[in-house]
N, C-alpha and C positions, 0 to 999 in steps of 0.2 A: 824345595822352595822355603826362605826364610820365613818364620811367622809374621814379618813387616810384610812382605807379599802378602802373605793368605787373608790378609786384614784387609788390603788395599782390593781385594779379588772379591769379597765378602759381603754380598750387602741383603741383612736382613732385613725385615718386612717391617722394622722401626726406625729403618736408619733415617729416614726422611721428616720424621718426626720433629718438631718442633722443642728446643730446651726448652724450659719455662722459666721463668724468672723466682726467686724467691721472694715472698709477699715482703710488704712493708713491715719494717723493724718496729713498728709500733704492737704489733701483735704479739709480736718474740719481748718486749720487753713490757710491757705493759698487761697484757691480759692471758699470759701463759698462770695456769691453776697447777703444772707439774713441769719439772726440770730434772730430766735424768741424764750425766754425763759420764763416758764411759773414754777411756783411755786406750784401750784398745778390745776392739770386740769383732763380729761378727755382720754383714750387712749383705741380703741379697742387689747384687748390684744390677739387677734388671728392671728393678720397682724404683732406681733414680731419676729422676724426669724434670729434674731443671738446676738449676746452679745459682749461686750470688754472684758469679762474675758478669758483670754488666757487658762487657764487650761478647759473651758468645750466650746470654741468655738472647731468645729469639732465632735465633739458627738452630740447624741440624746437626744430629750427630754424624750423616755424613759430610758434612761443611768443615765440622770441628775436628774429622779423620783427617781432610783433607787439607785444611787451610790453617789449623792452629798453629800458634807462631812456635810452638815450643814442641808441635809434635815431631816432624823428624828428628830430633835430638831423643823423642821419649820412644819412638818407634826403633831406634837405633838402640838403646837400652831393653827395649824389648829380645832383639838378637840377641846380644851379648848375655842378657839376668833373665828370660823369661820365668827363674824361680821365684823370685817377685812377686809375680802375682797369686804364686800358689802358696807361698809361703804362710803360716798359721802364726808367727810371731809379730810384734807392732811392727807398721811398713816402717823403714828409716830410706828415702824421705817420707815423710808423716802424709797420710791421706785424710782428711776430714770433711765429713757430712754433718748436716742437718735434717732433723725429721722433726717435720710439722704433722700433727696426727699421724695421719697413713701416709704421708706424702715426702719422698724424701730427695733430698736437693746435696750438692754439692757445694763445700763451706770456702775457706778460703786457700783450701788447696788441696791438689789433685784434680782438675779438672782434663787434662788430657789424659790423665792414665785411667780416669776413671771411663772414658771414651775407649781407651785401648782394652779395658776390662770389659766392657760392655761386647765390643766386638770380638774377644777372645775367647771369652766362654759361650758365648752366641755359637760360635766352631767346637768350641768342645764339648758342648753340654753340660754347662757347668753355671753355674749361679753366685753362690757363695765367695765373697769377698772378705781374707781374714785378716785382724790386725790395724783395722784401722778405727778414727776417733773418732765418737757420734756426740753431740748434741741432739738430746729429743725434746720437745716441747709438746706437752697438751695444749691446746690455744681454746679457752672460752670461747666459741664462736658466739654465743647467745650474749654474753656482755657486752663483746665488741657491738653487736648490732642496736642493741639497748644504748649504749653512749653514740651512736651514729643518729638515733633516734632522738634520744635529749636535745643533739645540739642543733638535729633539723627540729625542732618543735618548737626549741629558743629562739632561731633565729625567725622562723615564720609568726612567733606571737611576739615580736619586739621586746622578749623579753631579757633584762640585763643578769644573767647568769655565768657563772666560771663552771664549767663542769670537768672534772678532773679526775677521770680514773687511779685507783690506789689498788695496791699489792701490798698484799701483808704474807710476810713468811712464818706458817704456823710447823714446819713440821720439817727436820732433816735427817736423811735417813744417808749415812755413808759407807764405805769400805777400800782396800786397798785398791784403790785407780779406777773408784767408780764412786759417783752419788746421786742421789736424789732430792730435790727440793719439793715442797707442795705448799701451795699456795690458799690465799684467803682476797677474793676481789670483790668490790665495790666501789660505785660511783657516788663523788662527794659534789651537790649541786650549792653553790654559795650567791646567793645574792650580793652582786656586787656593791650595790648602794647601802643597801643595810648591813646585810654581812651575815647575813642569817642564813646559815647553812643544815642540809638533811644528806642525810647518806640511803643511799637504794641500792638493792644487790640481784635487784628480780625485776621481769615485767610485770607483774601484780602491784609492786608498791609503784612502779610509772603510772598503771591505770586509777591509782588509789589516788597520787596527783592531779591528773586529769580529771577526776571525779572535782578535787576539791576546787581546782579552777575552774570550773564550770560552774560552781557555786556562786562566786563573784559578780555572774550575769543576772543573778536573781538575787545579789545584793547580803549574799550568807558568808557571814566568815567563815570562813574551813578551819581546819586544823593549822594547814600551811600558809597561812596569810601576811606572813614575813616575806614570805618566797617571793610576793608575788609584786610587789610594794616598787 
């Protein structure tokens, strides 16, 4: 039996499973604190669990065995190469992923073979996927939330604010087909009328805020009494 059969025969206890979608690009360009890319490397491809392709995030990996527009062609390639997928040098065509912390997603290509890998080693006992491009990203989750919080606190105190997440590149660290960035985040809050701006990097200095607006009701200038104007 061809390995395109034994695929089509095969159905593990994730195939029903849900892609996921990859979060918004606000996180990946805005409040990632590390950026490791890697040219070809190493990826367990059991731990992928959603894709950037909009058309098959939302469906299953048995939808996208069965229905992806491009898999018979990849599933026919499977017969003919299946050294491919075992092969330890960069895929040519090129595979790439994305990894958001621990979560990692398929990037803007490879997504039916990385289905055909899924269900191939699933049959063989096999994990490890070699030679293909990652993108990893640490994502600040506690910034992101902190700038969610600002601009809900602005808009609920009619207050006239720009708030404007910034990235600053403190540190790069490279080598042959591989690098790393690491980052420096902060939220820069501007008064639009006056124009008087404070920069925060923590929830401590939001509460330290909030302290000083609170001041206001009892008729105290705070510190930040530009901000507030």
């Amino acid at each position: 039996m061809q390995l395109s059969e034994q695929l089509k025969n095969h159905k593990p206890y994730w195939a029903d499973y849900t892609i996921q979608t990859l979060p918004d690009d606000i996180l990946i360009s805005t409040f990632t604190v590390s950026h490791y890319w890697a040219d070809s490397t190493s990826i367990n491809v059991c731990d992928v669990i959603g894709t950037a392709h909009k058309e098959y995030a939302g469906k299953s990996w048995q939808w996208l065995l069965e229905n992806g527009r491009r898999m018979p062609h990849n599933l026919g390639l499977l017969d003919t190469n299946p050294v491919y997928y075992e092969e330890q040098c960069k895929k040519e065509p090129s595979m790439y992923f994305i990894k958001l912390n621990d979560k990692l997603y398929i990037g803007a290509d490879g997504n039916h073979r990385t289905c055909i890998a899924k269900y191939l080693f699933d049959i063989e006992g096999k994990s490890v996927l070699h030679g293909v491009t990652l993108d990893e990203y640490t994502i600040d989750y506690s910034m992101f939330n902190l700038y969610s919080l600002l601009k809900e606190f602005a808009v609920s105190n009619n207050l006239r604010w720009i708030i404007e997440p910034q990235r600053e590149l403190v540190e790069r660290i490279d080598g042959a087909g591989w690098k790393r960035d690491n980052y420096k985040l902060k939220i820069k809050i501007t008064n639009s009328k006056s124009m008087y701006s404070v920069e925060i990097t923590s929830f401590s200095e939001f509460y330290s805020l909030i302290k000083d607006y609170n001041k206001l009701f009892k008729k105290i200038r705070g510190v930040y009494k530009e901000l507030w104007k």
